[in-house]
N, CA, C and O atoms as CSV, one atom per row, in Angstrom:
chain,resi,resn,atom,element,x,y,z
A,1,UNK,N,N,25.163,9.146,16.844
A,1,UNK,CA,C,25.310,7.711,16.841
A,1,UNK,C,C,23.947,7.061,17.127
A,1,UNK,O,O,23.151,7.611,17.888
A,2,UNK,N,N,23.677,5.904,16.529
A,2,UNK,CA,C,22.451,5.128,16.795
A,2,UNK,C,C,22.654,4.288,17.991
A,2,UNK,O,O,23.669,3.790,18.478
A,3,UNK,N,N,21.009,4.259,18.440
A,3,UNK,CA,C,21.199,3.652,19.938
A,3,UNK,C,C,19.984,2.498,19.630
A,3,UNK,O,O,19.039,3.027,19.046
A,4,UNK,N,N,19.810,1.201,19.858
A,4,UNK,CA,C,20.775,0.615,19.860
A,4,UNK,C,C,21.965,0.202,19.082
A,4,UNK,O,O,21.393,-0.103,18.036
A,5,UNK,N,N,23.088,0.002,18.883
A,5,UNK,CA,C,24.219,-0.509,18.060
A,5,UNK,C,C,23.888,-1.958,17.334
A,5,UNK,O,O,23.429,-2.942,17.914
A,6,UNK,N,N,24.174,-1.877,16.150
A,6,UNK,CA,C,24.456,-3.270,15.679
A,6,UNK,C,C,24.830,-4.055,16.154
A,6,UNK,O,O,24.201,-5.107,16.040
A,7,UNK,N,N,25.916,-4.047,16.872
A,7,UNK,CA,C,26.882,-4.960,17.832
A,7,UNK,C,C,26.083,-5.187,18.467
A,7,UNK,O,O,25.630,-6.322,18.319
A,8,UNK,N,N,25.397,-4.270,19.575
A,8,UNK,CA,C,24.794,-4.819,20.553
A,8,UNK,C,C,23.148,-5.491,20.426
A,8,UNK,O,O,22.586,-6.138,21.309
A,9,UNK,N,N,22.484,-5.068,18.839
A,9,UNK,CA,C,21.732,-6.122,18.390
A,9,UNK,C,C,21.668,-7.069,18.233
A,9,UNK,O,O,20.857,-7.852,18.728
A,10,UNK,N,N,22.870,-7.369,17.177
A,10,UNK,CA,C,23.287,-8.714,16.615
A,10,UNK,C,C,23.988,-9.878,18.401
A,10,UNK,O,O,23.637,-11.019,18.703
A,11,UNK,N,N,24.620,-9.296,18.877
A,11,UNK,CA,C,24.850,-9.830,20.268
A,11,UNK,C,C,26.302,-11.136,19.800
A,11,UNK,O,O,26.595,-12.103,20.503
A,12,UNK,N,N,27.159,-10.661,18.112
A,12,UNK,CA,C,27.877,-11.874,17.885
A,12,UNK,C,C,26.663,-13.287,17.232
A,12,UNK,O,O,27.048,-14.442,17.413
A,13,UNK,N,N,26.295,-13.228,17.041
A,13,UNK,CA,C,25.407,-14.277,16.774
A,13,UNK,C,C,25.079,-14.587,15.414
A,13,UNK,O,O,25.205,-15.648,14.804
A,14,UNK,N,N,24.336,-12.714,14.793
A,14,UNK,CA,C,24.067,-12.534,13.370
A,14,UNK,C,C,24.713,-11.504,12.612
A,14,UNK,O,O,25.196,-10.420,12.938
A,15,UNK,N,N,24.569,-12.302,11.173
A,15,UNK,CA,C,25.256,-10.901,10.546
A,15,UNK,C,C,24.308,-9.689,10.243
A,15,UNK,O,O,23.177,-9.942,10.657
A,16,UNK,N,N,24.395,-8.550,9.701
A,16,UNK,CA,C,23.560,-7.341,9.107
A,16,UNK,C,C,22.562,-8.048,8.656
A,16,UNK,O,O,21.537,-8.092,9.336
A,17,UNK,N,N,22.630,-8.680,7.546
A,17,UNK,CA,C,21.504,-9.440,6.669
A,17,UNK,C,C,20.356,-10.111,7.398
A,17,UNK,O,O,19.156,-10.011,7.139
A,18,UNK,N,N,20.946,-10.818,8.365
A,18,UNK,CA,C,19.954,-11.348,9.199
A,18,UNK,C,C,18.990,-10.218,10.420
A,18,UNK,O,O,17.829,-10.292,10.821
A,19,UNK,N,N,19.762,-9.531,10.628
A,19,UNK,CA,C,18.984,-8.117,11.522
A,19,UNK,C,C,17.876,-7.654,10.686
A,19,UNK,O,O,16.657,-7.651,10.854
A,20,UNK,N,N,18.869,-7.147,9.454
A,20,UNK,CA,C,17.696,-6.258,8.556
A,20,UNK,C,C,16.293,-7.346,8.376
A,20,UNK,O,O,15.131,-7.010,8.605
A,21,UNK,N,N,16.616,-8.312,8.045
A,21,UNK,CA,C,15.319,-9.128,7.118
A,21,UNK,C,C,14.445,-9.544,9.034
A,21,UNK,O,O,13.280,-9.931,9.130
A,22,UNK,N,N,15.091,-9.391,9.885
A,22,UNK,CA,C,14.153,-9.287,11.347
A,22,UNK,C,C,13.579,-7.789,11.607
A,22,UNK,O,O,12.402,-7.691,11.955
A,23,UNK,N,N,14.250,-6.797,11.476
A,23,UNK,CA,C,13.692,-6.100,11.535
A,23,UNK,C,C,12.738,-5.243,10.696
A,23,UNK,O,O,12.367,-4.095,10.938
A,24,UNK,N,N,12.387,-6.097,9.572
A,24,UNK,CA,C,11.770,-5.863,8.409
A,24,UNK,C,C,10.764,-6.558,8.716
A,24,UNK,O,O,9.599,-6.186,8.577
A,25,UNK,N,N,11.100,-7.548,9.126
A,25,UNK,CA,C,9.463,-8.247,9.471
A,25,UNK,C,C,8.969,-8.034,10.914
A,25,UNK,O,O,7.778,-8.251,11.135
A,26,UNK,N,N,9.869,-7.578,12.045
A,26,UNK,CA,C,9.235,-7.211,12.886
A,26,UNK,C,C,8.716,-5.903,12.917
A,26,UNK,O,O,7.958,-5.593,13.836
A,27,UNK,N,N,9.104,-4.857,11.789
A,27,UNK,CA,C,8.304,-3.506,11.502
A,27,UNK,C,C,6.759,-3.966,10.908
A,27,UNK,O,O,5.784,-3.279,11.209
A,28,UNK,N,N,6.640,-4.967,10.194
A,28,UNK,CA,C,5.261,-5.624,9.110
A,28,UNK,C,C,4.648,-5.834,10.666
A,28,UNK,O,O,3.864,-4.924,10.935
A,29,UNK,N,N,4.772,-6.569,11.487
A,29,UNK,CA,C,4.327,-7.094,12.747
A,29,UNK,C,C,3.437,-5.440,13.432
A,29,UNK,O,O,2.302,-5.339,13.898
A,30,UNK,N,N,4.385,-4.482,13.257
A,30,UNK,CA,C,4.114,-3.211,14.142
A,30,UNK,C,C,2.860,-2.668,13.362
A,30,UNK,O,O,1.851,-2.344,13.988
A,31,UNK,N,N,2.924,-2.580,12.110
A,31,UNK,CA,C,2.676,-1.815,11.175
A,31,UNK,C,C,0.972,-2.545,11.350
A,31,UNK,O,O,-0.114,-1.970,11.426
A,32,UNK,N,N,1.218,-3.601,11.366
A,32,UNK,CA,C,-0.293,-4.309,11.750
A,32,UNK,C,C,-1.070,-4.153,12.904
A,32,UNK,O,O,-2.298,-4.066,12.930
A,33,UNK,N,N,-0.494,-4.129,13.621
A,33,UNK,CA,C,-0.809,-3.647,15.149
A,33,UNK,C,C,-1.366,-2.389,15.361
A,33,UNK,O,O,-2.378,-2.070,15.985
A,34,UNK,N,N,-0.687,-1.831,14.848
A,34,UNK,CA,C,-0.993,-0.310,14.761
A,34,UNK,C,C,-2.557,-0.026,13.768
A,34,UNK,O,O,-3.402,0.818,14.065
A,35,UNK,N,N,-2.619,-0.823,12.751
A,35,UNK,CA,C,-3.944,-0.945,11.453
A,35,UNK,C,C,-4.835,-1.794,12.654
A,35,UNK,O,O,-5.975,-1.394,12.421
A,36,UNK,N,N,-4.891,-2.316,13.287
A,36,UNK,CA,C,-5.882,-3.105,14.281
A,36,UNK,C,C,-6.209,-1.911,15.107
A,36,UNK,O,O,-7.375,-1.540,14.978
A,37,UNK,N,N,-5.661,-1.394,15.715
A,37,UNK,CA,C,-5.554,-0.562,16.863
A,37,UNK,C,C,-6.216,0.984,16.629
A,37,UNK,O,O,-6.533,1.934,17.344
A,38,UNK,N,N,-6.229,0.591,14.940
A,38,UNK,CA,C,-6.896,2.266,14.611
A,38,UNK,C,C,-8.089,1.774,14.209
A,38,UNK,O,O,-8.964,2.635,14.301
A,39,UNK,N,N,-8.679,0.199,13.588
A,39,UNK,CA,C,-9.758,0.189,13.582
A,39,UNK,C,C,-10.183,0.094,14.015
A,39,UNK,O,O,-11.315,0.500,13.755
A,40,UNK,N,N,-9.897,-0.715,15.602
A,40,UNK,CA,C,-10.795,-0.683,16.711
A,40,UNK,C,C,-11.388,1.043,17.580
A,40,UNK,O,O,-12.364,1.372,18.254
A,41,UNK,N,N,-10.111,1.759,17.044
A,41,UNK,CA,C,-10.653,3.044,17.727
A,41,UNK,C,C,-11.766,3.494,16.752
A,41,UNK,O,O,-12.747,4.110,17.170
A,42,UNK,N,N,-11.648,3.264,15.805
A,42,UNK,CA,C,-12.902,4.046,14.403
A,42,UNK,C,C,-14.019,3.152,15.106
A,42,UNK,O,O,-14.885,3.742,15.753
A,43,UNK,N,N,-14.043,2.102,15.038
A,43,UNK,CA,C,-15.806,1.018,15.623
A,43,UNK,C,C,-16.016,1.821,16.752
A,43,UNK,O,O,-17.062,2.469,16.704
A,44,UNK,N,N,-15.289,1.975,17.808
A,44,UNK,CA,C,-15.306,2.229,18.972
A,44,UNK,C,C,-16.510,4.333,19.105
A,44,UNK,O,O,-17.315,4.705,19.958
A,45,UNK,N,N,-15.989,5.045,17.851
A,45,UNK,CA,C,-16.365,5.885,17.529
A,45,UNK,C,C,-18.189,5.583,17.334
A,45,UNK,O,O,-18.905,4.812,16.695
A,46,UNK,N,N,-18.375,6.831,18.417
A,46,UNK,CA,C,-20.466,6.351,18.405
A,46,UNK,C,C,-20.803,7.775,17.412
A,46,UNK,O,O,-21.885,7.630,16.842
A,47,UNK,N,N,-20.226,8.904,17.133
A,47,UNK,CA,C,-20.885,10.038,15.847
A,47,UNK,C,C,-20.922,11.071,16.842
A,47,UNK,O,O,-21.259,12.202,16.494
A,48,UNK,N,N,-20.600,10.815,18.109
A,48,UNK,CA,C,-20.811,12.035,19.139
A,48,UNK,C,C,-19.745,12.622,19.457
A,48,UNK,O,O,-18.883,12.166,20.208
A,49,UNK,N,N,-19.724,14.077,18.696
A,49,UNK,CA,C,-18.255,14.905,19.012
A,49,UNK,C,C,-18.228,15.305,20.354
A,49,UNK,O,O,-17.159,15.522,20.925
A,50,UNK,N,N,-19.777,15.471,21.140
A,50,UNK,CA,C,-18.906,15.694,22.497
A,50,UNK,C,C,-18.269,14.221,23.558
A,50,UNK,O,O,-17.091,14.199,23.917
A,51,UNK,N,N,-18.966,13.429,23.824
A,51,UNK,CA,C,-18.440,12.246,23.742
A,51,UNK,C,C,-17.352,11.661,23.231
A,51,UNK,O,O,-16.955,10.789,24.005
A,52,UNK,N,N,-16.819,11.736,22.453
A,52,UNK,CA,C,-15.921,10.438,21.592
A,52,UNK,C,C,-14.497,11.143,21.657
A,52,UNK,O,O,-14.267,12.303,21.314
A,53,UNK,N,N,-13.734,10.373,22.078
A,53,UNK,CA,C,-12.541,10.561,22.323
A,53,UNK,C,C,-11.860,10.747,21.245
A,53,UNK,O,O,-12.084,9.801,20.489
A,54,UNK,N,N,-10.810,11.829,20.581
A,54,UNK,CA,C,-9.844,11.615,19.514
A,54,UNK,C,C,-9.462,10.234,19.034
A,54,UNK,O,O,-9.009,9.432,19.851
A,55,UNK,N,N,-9.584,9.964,18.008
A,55,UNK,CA,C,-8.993,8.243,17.456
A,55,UNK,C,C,-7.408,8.203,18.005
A,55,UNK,O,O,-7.028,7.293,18.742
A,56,UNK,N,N,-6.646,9.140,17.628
A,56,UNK,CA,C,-5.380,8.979,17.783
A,56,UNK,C,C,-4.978,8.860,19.297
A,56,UNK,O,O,-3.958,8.235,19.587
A,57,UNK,N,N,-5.851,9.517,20.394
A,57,UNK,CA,C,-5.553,8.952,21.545
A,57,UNK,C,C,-6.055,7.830,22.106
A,57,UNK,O,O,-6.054,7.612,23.317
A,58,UNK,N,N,-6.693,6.763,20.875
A,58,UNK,CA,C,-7.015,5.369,21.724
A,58,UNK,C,C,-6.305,4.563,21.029
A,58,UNK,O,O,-6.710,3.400,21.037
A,59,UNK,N,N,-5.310,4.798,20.381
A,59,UNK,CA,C,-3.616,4.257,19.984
A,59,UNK,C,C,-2.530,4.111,20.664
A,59,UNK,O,O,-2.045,5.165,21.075
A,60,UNK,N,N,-1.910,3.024,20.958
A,60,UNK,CA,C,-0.774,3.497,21.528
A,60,UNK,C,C,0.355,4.303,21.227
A,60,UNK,O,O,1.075,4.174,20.237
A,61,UNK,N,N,0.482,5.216,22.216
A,61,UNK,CA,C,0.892,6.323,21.661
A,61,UNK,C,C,2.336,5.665,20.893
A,61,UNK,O,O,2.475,6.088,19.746
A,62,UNK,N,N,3.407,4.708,21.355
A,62,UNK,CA,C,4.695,4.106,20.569
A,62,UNK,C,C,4.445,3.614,19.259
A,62,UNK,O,O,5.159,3.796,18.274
A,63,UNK,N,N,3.213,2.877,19.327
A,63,UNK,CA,C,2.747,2.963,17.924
A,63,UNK,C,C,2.491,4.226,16.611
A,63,UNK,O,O,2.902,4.356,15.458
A,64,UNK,N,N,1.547,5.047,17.564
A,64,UNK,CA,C,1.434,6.420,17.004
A,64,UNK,C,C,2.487,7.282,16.717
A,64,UNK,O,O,2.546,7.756,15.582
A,65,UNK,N,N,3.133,7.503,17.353
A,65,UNK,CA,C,4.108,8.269,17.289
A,65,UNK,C,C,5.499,8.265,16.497
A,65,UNK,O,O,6.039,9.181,15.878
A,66,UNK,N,N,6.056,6.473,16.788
A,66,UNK,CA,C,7.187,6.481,16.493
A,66,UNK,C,C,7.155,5.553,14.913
A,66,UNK,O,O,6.108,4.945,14.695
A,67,UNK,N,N,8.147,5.467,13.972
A,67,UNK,CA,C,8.594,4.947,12.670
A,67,UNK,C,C,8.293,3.509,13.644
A,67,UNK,O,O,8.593,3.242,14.808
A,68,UNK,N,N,7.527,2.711,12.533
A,68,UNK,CA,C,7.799,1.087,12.597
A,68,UNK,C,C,9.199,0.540,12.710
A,68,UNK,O,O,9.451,-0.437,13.415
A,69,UNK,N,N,10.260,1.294,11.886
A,69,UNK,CA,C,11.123,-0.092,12.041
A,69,UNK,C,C,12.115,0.785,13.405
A,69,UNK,O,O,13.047,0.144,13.889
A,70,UNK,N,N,11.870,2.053,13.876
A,70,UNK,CA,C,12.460,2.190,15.340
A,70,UNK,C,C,11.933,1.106,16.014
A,70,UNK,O,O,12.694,0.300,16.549
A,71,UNK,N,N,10.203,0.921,16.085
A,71,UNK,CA,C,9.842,0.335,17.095
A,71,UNK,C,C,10.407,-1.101,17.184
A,71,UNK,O,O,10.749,-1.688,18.211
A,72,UNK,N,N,10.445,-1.636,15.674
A,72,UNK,CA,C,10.813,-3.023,15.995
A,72,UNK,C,C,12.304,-3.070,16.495
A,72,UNK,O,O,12.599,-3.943,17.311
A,73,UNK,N,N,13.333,-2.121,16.027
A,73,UNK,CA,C,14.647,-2.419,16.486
A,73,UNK,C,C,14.599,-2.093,18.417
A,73,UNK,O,O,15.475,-2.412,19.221
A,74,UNK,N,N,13.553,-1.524,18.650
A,74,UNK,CA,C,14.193,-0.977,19.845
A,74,UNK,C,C,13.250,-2.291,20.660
A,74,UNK,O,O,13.528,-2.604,21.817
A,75,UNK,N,N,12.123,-2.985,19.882
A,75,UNK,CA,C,11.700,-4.455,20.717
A,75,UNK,C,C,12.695,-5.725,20.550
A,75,UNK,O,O,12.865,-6.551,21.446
A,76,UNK,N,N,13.270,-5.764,19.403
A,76,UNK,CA,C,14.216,-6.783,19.548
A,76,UNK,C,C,15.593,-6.615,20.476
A,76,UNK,O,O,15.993,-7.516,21.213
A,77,UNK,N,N,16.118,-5.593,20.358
A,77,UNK,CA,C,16.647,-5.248,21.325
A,77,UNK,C,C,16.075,-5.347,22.977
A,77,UNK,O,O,16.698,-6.188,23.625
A,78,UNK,N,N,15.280,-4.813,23.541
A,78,UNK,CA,C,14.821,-5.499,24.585
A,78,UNK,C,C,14.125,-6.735,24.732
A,78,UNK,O,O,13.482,-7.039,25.737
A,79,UNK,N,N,14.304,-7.667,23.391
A,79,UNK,CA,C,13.848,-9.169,23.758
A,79,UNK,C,C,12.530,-9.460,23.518
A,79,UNK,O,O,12.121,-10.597,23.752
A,80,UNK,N,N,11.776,-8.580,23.071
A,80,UNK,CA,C,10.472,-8.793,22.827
A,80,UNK,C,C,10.369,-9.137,21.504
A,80,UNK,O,O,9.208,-9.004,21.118
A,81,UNK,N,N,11.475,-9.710,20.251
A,81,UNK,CA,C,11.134,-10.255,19.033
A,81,UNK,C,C,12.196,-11.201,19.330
A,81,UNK,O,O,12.697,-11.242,20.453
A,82,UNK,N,N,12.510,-11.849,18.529
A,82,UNK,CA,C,14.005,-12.978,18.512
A,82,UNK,C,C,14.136,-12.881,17.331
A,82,UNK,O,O,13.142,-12.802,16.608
A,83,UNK,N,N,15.281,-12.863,16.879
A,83,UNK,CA,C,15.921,-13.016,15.600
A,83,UNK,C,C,15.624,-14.256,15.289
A,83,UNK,O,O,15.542,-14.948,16.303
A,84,UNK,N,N,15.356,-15.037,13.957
A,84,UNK,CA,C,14.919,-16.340,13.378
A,84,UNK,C,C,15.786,-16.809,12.577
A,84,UNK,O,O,15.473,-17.172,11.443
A,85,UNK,N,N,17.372,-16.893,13.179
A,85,UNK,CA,C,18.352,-17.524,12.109
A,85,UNK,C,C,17.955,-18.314,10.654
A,85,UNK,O,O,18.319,-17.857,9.570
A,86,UNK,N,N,17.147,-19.579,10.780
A,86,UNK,CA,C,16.337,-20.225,10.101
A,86,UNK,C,C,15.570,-19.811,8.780
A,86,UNK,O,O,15.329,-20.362,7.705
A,87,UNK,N,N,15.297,-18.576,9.362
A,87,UNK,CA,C,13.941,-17.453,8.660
A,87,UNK,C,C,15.045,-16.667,7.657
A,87,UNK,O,O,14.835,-16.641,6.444
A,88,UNK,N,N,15.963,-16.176,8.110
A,88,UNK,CA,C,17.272,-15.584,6.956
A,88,UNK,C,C,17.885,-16.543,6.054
A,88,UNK,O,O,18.277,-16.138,4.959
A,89,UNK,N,N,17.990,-17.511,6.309
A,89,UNK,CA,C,18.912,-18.423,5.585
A,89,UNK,C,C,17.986,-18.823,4.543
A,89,UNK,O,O,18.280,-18.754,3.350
A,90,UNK,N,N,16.454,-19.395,5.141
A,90,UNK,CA,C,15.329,-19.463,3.802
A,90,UNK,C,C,15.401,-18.165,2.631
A,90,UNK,O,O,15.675,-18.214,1.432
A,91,UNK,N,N,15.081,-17.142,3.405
A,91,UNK,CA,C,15.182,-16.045,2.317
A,91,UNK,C,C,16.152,-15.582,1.593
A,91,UNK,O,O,15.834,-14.745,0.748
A,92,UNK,N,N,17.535,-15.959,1.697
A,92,UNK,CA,C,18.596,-15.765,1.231
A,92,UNK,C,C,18.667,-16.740,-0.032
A,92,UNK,O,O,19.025,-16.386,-1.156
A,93,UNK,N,N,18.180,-18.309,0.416
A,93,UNK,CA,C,17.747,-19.512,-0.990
A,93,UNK,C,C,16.559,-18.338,-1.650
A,93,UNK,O,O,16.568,-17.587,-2.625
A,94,UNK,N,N,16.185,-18.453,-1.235
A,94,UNK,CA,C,14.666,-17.928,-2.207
A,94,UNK,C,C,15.094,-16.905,-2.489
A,94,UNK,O,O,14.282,-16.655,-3.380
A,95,UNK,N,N,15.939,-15.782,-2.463
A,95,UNK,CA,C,16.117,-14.826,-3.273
A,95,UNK,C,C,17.217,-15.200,-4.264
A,95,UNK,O,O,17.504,-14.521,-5.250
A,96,UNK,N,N,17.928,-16.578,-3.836
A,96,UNK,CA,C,18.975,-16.925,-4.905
A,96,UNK,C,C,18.127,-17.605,-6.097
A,96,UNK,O,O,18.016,-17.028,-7.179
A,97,UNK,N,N,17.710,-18.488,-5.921
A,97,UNK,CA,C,16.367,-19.381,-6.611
A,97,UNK,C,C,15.801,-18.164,-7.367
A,97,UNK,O,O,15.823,-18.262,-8.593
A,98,UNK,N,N,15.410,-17.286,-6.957
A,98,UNK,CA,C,14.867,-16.185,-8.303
A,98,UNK,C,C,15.385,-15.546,-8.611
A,98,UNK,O,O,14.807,-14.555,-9.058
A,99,UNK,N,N,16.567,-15.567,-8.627
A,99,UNK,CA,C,17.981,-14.363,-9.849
A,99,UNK,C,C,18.592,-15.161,-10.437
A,99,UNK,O,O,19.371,-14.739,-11.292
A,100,UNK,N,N,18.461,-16.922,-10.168
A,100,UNK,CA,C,19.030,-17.671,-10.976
A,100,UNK,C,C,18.084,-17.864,-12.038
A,100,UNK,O,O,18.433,-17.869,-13.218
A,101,UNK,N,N,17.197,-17.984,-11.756
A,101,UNK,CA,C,15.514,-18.038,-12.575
A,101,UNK,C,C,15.308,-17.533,-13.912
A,101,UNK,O,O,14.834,-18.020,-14.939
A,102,UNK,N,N,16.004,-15.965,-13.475
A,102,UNK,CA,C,15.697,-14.769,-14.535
A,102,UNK,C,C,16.802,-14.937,-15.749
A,102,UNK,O,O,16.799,-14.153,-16.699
């Protein structure tokens, strides 16, 4: 079984649709973080193998380690993203607006 639960994501509030398209953009959010976090370790790199620390250990390792969209489900779940009711309902027009289009 998956931990956290839908139920206890959504909290009654949202449907699936609205989770997924949050946790789709709060994985893009991770996924960036993580591309910052590795270039700062590459600059940070002076050419000295005895000196210079592995790149991958000046990452955070939750970054490093784990799938983007675990990380984002398991931050919205502890409150560190918010779901953007607002933000689903736009993308739901705009994906209607371009299948009516075609």
């Amino acid at each position: 079984m998956l931990h956290p639960t839908i139920e206890e994501l959504t909290q009654g509030k949202y449907n699936r649709y609205e989770l997924a398209l949050a946790a789709a953009r709060c994985a893009r959010l991770v996924t960036d973080e993580y591309i910052r976090q590795h270039d700062a370790a590459e600059r940070a790199q002076t050419g000295n193998k005895e000196t210079d620390r592995p790149i991958n250990t000046m990452i955070d390792r939750e970054l490093r380690d784990e799938k983007a969209v675990q990380v984002a489900v398991r931050r919205i779940y502890r409150g560190e993203y918010k779901i953007d009711e607002n933000a689903a309902a736009e993308a739901a027009e705009e994906t209607a607006e371009t299948t009516d289009g075609e």
